[in-house]
C-alpha positions as semicolon CSV with decimal commas, in nm:
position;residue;x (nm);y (nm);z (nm)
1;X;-5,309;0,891;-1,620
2;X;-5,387;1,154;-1,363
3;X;-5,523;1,509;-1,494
4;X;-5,382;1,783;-1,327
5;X;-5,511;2,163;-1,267
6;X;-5,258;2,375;-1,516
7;X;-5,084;2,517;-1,238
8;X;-5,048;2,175;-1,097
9;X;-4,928;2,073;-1,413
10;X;-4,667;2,326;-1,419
11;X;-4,542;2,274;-1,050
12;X;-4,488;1,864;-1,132
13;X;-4,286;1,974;-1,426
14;X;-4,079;2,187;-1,228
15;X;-4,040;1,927;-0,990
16;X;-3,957;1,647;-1,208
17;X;-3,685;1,851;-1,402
18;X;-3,535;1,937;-1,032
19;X;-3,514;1,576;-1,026
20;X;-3,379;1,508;-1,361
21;X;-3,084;1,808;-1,212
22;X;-3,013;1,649;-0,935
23;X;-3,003;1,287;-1,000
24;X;-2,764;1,387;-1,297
25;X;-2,530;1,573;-1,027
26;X;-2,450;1,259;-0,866
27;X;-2,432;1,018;-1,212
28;X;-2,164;1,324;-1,337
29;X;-1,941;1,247;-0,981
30;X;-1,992;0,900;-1,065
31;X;-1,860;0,893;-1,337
32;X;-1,602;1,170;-1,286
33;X;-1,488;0,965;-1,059
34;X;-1,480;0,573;-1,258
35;X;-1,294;0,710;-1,595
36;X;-1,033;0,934;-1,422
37;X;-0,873;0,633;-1,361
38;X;-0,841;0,551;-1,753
39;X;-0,754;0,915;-1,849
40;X;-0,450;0,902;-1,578
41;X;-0,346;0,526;-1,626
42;X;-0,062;0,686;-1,826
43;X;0,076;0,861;-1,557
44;X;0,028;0,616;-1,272
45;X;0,065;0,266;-1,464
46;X;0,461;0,311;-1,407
47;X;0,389;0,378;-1,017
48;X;0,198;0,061;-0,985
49;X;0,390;-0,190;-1,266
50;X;0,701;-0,112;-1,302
51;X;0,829;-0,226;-1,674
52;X;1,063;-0,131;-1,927
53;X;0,751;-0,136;-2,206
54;X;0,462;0,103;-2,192
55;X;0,195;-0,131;-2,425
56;X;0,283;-0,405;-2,102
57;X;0,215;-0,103;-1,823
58;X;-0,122;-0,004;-2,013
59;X;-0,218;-0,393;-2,059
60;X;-0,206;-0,440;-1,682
61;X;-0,384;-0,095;-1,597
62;X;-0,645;-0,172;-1,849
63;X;-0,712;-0,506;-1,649
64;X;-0,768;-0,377;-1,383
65;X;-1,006;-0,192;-1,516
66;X;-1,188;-0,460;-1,676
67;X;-1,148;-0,665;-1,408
68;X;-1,363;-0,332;-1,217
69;X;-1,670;-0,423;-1,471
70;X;-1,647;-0,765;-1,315
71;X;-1,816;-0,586;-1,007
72;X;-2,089;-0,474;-1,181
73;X;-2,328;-0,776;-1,220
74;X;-2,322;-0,781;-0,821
75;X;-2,341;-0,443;-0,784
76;X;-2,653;-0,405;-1,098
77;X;-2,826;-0,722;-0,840
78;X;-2,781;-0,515;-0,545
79;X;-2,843;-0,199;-0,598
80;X;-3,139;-0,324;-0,814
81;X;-3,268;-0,526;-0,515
82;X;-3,223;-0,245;-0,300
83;X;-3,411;0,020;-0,565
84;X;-3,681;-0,186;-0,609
85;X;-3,773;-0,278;-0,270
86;X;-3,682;0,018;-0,069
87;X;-3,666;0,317;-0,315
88;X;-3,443;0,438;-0,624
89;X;-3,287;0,740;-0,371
90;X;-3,210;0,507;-0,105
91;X;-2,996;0,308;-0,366
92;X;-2,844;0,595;-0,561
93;X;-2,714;0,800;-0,245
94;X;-2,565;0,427;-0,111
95;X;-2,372;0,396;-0,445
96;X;-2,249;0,770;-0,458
97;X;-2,107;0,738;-0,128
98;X;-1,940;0,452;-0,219
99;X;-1,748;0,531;-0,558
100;X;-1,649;0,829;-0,308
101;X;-1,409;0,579;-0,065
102;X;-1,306;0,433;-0,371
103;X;-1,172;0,772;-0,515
104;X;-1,024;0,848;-0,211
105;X;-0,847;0,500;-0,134
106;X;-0,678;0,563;-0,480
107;X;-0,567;0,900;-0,425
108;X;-0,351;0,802;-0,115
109;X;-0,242;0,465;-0,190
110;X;0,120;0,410;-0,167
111;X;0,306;0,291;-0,456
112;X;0,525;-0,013;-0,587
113;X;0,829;0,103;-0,498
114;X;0,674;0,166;-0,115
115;X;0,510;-0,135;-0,045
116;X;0,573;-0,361;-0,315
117;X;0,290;-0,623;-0,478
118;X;0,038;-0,477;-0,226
119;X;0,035;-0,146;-0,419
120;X;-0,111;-0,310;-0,719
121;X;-0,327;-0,546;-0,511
122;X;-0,500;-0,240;-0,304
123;X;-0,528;-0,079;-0,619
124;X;-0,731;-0,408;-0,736
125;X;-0,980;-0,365;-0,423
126;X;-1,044;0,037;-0,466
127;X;-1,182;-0,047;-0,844
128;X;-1,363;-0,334;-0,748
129;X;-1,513;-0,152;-0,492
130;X;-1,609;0,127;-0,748
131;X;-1,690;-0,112;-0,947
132;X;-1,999;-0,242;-0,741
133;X;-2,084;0,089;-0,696
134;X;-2,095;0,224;-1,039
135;X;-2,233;-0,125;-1,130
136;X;-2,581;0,015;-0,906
137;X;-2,561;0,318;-1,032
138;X;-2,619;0,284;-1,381
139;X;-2,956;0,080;-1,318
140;X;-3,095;0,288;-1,069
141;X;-3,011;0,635;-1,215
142;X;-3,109;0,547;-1,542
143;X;-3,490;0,399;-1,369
144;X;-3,526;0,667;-1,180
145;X;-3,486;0,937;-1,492
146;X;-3,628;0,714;-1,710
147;X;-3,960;0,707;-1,460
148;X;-3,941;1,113;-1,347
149;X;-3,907;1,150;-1,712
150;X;-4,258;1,341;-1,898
151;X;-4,444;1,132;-2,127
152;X;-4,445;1,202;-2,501
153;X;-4,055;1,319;-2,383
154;X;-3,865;1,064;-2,267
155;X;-3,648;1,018;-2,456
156;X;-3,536;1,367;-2,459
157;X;-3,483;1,341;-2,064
158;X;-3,361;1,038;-2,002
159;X;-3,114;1,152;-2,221
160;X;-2,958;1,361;-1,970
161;X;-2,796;0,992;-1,815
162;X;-2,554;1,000;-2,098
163;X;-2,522;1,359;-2,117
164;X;-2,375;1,348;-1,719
165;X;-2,207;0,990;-1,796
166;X;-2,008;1,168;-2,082
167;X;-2,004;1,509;-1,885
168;X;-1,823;1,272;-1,659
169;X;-1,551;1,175;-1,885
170;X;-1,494;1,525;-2,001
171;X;-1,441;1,654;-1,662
172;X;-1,201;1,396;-1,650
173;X;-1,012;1,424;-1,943
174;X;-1,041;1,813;-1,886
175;X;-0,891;1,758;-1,527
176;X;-0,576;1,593;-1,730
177;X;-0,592;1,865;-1,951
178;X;-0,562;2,152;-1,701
179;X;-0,280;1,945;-1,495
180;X;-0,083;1,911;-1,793
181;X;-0,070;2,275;-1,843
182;X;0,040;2,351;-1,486
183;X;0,269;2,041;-1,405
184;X;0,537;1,891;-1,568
185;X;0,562;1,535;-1,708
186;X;0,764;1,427;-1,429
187;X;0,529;1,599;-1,154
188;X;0,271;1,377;-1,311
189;X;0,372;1,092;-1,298
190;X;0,516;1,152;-0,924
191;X;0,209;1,257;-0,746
192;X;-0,041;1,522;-1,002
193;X;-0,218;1,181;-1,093
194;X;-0,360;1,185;-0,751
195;X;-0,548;1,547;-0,769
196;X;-0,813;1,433;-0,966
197;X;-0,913;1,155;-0,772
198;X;-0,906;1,347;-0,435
199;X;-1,115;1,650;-0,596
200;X;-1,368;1,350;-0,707
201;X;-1,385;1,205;-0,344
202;X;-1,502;1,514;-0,264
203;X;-1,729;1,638;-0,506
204;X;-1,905;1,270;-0,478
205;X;-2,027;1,428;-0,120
206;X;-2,202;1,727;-0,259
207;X;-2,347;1,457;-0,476
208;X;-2,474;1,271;-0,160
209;X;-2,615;1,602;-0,005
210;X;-2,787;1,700;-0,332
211;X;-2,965;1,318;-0,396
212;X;-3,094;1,345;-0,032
213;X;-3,355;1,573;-0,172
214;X;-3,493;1,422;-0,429
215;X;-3,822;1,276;-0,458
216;X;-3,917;0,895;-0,467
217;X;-4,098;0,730;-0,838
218;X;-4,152;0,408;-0,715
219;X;-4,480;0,397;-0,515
220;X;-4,496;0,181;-0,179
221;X;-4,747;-0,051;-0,348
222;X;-4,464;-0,200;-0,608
223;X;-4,167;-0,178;-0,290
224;X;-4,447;-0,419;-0,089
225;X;-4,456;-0,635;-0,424
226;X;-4,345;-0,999;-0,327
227;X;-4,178;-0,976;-0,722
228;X;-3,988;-0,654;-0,572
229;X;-3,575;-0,682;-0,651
230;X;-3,634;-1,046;-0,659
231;X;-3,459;-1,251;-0,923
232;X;-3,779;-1,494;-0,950
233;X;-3,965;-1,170;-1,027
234;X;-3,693;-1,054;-1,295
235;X;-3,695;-1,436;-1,505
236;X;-4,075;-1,356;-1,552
237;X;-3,923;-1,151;-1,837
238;X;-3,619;-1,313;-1,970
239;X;-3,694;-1,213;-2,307
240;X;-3,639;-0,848;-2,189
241;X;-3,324;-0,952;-2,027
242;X;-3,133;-1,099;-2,305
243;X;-3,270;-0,879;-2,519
244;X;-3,118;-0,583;-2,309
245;X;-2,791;-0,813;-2,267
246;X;-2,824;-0,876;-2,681
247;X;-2,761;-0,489;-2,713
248;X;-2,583;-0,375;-2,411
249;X;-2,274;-0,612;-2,592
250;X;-2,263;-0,423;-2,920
251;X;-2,335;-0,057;-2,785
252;X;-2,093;-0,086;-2,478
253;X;-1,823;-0,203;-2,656
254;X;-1,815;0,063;-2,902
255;X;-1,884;0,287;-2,633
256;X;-1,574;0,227;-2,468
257;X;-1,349;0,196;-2,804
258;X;-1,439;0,560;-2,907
259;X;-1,434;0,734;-2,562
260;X;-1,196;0,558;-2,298
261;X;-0,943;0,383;-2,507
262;X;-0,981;0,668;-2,773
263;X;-0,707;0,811;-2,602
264;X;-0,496;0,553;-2,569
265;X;-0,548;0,444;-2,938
266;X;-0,420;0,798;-3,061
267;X;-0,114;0,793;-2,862
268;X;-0,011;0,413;-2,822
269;X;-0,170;0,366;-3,238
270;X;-0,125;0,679;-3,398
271;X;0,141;0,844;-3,246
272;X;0,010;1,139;-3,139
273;X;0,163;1,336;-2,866
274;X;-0,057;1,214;-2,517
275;X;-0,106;1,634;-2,456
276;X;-0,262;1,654;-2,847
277;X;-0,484;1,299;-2,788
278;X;-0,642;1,455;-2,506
279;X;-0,741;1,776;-2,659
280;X;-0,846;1,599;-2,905
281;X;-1,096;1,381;-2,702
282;X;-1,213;1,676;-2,469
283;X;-1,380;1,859;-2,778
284;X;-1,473;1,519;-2,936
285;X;-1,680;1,429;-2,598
286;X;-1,781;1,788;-2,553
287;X;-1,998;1,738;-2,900
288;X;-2,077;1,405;-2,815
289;X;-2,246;1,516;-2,519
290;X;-2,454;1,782;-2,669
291;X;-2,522;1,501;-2,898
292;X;-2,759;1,329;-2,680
293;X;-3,064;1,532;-2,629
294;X;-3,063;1,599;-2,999
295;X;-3,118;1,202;-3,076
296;X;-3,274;1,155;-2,730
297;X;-3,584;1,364;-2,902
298;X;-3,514;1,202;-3,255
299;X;-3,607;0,881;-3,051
300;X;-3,934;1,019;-2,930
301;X;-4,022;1,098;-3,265
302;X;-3,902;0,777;-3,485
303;X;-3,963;0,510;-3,173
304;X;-3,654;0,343;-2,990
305;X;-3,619;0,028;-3,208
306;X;-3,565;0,252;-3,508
307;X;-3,323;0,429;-3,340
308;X;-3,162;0,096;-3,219
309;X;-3,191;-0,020;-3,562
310;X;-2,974;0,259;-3,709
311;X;-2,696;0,234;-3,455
312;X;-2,661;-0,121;-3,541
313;X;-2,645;-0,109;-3,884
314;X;-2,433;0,176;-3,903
315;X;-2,204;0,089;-3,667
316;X;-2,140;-0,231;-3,824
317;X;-2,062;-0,083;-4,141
318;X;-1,853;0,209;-4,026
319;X;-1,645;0,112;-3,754
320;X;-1,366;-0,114;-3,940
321;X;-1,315;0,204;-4,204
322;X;-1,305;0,460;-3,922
323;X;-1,027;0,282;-3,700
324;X;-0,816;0,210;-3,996
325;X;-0,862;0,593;-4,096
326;X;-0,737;0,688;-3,760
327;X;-0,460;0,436;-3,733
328;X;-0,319;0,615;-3,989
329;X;-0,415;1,016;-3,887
330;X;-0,158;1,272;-3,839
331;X;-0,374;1,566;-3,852
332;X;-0,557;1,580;-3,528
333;X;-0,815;1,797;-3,653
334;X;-0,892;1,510;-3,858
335;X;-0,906;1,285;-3,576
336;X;-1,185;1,500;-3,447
337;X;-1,384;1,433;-3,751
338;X;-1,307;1,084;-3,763
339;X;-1,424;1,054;-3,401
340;X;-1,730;1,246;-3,446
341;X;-1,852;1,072;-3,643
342;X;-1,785;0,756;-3,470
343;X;-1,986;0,897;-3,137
344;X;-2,267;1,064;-3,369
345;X;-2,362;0,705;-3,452
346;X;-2,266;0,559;-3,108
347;X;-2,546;0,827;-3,011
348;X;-2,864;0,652;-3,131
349;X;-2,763;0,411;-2,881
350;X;-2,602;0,610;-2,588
351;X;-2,882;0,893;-2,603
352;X;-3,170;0,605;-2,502
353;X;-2,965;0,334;-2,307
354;X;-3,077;0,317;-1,994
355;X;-3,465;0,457;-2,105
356;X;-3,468;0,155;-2,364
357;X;-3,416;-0,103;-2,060
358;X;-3,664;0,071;-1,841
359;X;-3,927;0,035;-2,097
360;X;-3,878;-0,300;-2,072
361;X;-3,952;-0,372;-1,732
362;X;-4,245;-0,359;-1,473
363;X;-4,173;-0,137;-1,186
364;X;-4,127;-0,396;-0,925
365;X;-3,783;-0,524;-1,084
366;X;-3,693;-0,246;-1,305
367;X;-3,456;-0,133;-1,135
368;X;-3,263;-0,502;-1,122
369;X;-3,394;-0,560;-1,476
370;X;-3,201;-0,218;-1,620
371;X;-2,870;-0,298;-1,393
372;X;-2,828;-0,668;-1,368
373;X;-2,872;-0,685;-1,715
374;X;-2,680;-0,363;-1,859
375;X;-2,402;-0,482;-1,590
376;X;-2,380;-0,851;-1,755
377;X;-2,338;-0,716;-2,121
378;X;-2,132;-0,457;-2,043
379;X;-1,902;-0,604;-1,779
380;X;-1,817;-0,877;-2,044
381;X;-1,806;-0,670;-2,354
382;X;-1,741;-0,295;-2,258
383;X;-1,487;-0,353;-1,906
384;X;-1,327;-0,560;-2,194
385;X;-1,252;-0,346;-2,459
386;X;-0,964;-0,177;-2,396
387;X;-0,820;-0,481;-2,263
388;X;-0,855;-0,727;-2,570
389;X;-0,759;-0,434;-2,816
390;X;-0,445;-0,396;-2,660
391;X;-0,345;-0,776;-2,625
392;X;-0,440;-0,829;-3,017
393;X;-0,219;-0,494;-3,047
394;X;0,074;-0,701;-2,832
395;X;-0,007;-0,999;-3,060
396;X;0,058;-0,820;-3,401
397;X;-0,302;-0,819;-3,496
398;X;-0,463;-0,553;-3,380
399;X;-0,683;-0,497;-3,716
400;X;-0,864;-0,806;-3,510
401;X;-1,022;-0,587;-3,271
402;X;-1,218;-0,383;-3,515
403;X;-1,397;-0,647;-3,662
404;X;-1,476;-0,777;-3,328
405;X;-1,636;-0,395;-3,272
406;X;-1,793;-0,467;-3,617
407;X;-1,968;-0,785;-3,521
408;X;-2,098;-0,722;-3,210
409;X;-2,293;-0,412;-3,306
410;X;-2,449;-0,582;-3,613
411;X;-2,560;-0,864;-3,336
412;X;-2,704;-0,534;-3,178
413;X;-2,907;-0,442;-3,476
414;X;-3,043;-0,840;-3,505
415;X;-3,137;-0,803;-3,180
416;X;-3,284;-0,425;-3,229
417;X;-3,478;-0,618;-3,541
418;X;-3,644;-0,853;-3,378
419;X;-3,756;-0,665;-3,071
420;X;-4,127;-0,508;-3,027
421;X;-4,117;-0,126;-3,044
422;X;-4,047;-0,080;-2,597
423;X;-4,153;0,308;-2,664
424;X;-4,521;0,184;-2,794
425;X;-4,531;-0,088;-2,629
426;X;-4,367;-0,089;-2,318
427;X;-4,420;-0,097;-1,930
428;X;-4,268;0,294;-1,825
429;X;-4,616;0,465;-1,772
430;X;-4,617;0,850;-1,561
431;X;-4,558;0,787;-1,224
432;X;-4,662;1,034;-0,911
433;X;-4,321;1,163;-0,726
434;X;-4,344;1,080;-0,367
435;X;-4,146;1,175;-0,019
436;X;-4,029;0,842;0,148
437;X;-4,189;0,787;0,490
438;X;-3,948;0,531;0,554
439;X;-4,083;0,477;0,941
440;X;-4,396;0,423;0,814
441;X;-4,308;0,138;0,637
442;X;-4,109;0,022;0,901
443;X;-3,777;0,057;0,691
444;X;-3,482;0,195;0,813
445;X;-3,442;0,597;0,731
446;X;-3,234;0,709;0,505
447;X;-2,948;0,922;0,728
448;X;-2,929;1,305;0,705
């Protein structure tokens, strides 16, 4: 570990947090942009699949966004490969600008009535295209913080992922919030769906001008590395990798059942009124995101398999009792507290995702060791979710789905159990920011 002069010391912190800033401006547009498309599936699924039964409209929405998560594995291999052999800022300004054509290709595609089967079809290509690039960004966001990150407090840091990953669904739900107040039902479902996705496209390009200045953590020594993004590289640690997968089921899953279908559930489930259900979920995310730092630091102190350990144990006891307390709610400041408490455990998982993985990996396939990994457990289990709870729901047994939630979180604590300690014991070491000289290493330059 390098010693630095106290004023030296003091500049690198400075610069690292600017990095922390800025690589969380682009994983907020991200993610802005990937979950508007839940939040306003109500208003467009109609537009795209016409039926006489809502439950049947959301069903096909929500497979499409499942079938997005399918995207991810590729994307989590190449924006791993790219990461890890030619810089984490090359790969996260590639997948920004990406999730930005996908915004816009949804905000002006024509609808069912227009163009027939093609409108659901070209709505099918604009997710998987997000898709691949959300699928990189995860895995290369979450290295890069997880490496800019100080020692001693990482976890408190790299905590700021999921505070901008949930900052992303709260602008989102927000968004829906604020259009519902100005427009009518019947606006919405005409054309106001569209705004959010347009104002998305575009705030995914301040994103891109904002990442170009950010420093580099991986060193040229590990990008020359013949291990570097290389999937021969990545099986010399398959325990890491289904290890990662092992938890990634468990924590995505629930992830997704108390954030994006949340919403759904209340209205489709519970009956509330779809302009209550979102209130409801923009302060329930708005805690959960000041949530994370609090157990992001609670990790530093108690190590990351402890934290693991608790999420998995609590989750598996909890979750069945909470969904059939909410089934049932009719005061919605009760489904507040309900949810709360949900995400409150959800959060010894969420606050150290992508810092857990990190740990787990050398830096010459860390960043494909974080995404392809994350991508493959969470493309199964979370792009799922909201998909199989909605079928069993169709099927008459929708009680189902929260033991399912149940079952995969307590394989996340036997997994969390048997795992060494990745905070004491693991491969994430300080590492020196650097400005790519991408000529010099006869790679081709970044644009600007």
């Amino acid at each position: 570990m390098t010693i630095l002069h106290p004023s030296e010391h003091a500049a690198d912190t400075r610069k690292r947090i600017f990095a922390i800033v800025g690589a969380s401006s682009g994983n907020l547009v991200e993610w802005f942009d990937f979950y508007i498309y839940s939040f306003c599936a109500i208003y467009f699924a109609p537009v795209f699949f016409p039926s006489s039964n809502p439950t049947t409209q959301l069903v096909n929405t929500a497979a499409i966004f499942a079938v997005g998560f399918l995207m991810r594995p590729i994307g989590g291999w190449l924006f791993g490969r790219i990461a890890d052999k030619h810089g984490r800022r090359t790969a996260m300004m590639i997948s920004v600008l990406m999730m930005c054509g996908g915004s816009l290709m949804i905000a002006c595609l024509p609808t069912y009535a227009s163009i027939g089967m093609a409108a659901p079809a070209l709505l099918l290509l604009a997710r998987l295209f997000q898709g691949l690039s959300v699928g990189g960004e995860y895995g290369t966001s979450a290295t890069y913080m997880s490496e800019v990150a100080l020692e001693g407090k990482r976890g408190f840091f790299a905590s700021f992922q999921y505070v901008t990953l949930i900052g992303g669904q709260l602008l989102a739900v927000l968004a829906l919030v604020i259009l519902q107040q100005f427009l009518t039902s019947e606006q919405l479902h005409a054309w106001g769906w569209r705004i959010p996705f347009v104002l998305g496209a575009l705030a995914a390009l301040i994103a891109l001008y904002l990442r170009k200045s950010l420093s580099e953590t991986s060193t040229a020594e590990t990008r020359k590395s013949k291990d570097a993004g290389t999937l021969a590289g990545l099986m010399k640690h398959k325990r890491a990798f289904m290890t990662v997968v092992g938890f990634t089921a468990g924590g995505s899953l629930i992830f997704y059942t108390f954030t994006t279908y949340m919403q759904k559930y209340l209205v489709n489930t519970a009956g509330m009124n779809a302009k209550t259900a979102s209130t409801v979920m923009t302060a329930a995310l708005f805690v959960y995101m000041l949530m994370q730092p609090l157990f992001g630091a609670l990790s530093d102190k108690i190590g990351r398999r402890t934290a693991m350990l608790w999420f998995g144990g609590l989750a598996a006891i909890a979750t069945v009792p909470i969904l059939h307390a909410l089934k049932d709610v009719t005061s919605p400041y009760a489904a507040f507290g309900l949810v709360i408490l949900a995400l409150a455990i959800v959060s010894f998982y969420t606050s150290i995702s992508g810092l857990i993985k990190a740990e787990m990996f050398p830096p010459e396939v860390r960043a494909l060791g974080v995404g392809l990994s994350y991508a493959v457990g969470n493309s199964i289990f979370g792009g799922s979710a909201e998909f199989v709870a909605l079928k069993l729901k169709e099927f008459g047994i929708e009680s189902s789905f929260y033991w399912y939630v149940s079952v995969m979180c307590a394989l996340a604590f036997i997994v969390a159990y048997k795992m060494r300690d990745p905070s004491k014991e693991g491969y994430l070491k300080d590492v020196p920011l650097e400005t790519h000289n991408y000529a010099a290493e006869g790679t081709a330059a970044t644009p600007r």
